[in-house]
Kinemage of the C-alpha trace (Angstrom):
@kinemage 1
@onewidth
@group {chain A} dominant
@subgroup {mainchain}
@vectorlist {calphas} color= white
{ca unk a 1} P 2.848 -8.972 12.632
{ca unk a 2} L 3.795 -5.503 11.742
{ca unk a 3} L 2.639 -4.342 14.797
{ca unk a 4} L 5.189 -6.165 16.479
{ca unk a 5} L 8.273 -5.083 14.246
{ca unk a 6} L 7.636 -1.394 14.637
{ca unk a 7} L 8.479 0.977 17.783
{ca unk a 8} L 5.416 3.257 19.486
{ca unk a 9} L 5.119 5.638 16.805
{ca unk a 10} L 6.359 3.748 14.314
{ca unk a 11} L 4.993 4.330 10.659
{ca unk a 12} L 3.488 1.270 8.430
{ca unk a 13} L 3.231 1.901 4.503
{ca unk a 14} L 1.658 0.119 1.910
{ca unk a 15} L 0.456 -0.134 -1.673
{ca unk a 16} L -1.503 -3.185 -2.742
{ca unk a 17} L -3.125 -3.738 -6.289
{ca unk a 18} L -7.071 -3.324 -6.831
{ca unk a 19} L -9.371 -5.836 -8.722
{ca unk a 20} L -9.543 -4.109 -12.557
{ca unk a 21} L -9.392 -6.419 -15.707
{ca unk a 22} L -6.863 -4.426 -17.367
{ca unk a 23} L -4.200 -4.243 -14.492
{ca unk a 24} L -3.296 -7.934 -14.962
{ca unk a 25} L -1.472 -10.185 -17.568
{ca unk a 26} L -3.395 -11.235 -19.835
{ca unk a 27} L -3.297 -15.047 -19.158
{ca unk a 28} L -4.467 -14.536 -15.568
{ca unk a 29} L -7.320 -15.185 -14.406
{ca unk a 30} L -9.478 -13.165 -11.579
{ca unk a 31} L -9.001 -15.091 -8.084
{ca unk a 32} L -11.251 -17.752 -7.106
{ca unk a 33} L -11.359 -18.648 -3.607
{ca unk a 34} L -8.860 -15.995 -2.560
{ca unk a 35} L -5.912 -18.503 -5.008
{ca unk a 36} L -4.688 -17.043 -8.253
{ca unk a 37} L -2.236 -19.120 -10.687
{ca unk a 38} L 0.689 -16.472 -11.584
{ca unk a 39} L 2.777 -17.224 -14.274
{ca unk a 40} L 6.675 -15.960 -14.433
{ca unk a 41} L 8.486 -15.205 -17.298
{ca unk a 42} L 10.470 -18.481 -16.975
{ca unk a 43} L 6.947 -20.369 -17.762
{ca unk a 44} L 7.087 -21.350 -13.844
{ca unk a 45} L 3.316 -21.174 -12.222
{ca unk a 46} L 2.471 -20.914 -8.812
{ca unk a 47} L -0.730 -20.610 -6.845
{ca unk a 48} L -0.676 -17.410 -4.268
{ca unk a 49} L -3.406 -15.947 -2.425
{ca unk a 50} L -4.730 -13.143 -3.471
{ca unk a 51} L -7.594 -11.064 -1.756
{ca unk a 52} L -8.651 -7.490 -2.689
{ca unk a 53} L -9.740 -5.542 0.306
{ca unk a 54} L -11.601 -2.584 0.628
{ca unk a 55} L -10.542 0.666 2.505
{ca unk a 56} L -12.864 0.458 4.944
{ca unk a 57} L -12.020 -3.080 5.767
{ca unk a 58} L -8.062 -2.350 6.049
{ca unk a 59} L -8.675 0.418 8.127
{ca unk a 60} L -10.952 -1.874 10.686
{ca unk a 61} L -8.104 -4.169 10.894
{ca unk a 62} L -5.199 -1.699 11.587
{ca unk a 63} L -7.061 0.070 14.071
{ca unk a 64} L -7.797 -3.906 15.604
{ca unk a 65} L -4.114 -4.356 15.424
{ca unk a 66} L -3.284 -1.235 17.402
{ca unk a 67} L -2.805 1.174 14.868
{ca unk a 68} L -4.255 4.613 14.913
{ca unk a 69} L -3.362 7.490 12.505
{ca unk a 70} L -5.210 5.553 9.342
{ca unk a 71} L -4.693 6.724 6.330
{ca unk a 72} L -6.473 4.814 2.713
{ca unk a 73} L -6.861 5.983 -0.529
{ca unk a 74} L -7.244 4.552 -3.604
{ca unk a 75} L -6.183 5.020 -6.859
{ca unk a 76} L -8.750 5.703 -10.140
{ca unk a 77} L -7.705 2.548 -11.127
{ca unk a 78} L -5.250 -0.153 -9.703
{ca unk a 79} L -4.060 0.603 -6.305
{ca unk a 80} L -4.928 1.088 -2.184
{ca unk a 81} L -2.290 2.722 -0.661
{ca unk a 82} L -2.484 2.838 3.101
{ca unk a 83} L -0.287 4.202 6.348
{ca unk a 84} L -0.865 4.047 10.181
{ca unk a 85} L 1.316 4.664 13.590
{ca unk a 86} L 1.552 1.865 15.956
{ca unk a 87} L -0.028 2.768 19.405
């Protein structure tokens, strides 16, 4: 989908969490199935989907969706952070 938003050349950013114990509140619990129960402040829960990919996974999948100029890292800790150029 972001593919299609952006102009040849155009630059895609991102920053997703990573799966660590400590980077989470502490009444959530890890995802099963992909579906994770958040709970806001307001004492509202809802169920989102939550997957935690690896580098070399997003990288296969930009390049797939016509990206090229792939860059991943990863933080010690929480975070991927990722850019590409769309083709």
């Amino acid at each position: 989908m972001a593919a299609r938003w952006l102009v040849p050349g155009g630059l895609f950013a991102f920053i997703d969490s990573r799966p660590d114990p400590e980077s989470g509140a502490l009444d959530h619990r890890p995802p099963a199935a992909d579906v994770q129960l958040r709970r806001l402040d307001d004492g509202t829960t809802y169920r989102v989907r939550k997957v935690f990919y690896e580098p070399a996974e997003l990288e296969s999948a930009l390049g797939h969706a016509g990206f090229d100029e792939i860059e991943i890292s990863t933080t010690d800790r929480f975070f991927v952070l990722g850019s590409a150029r769309r083709r």
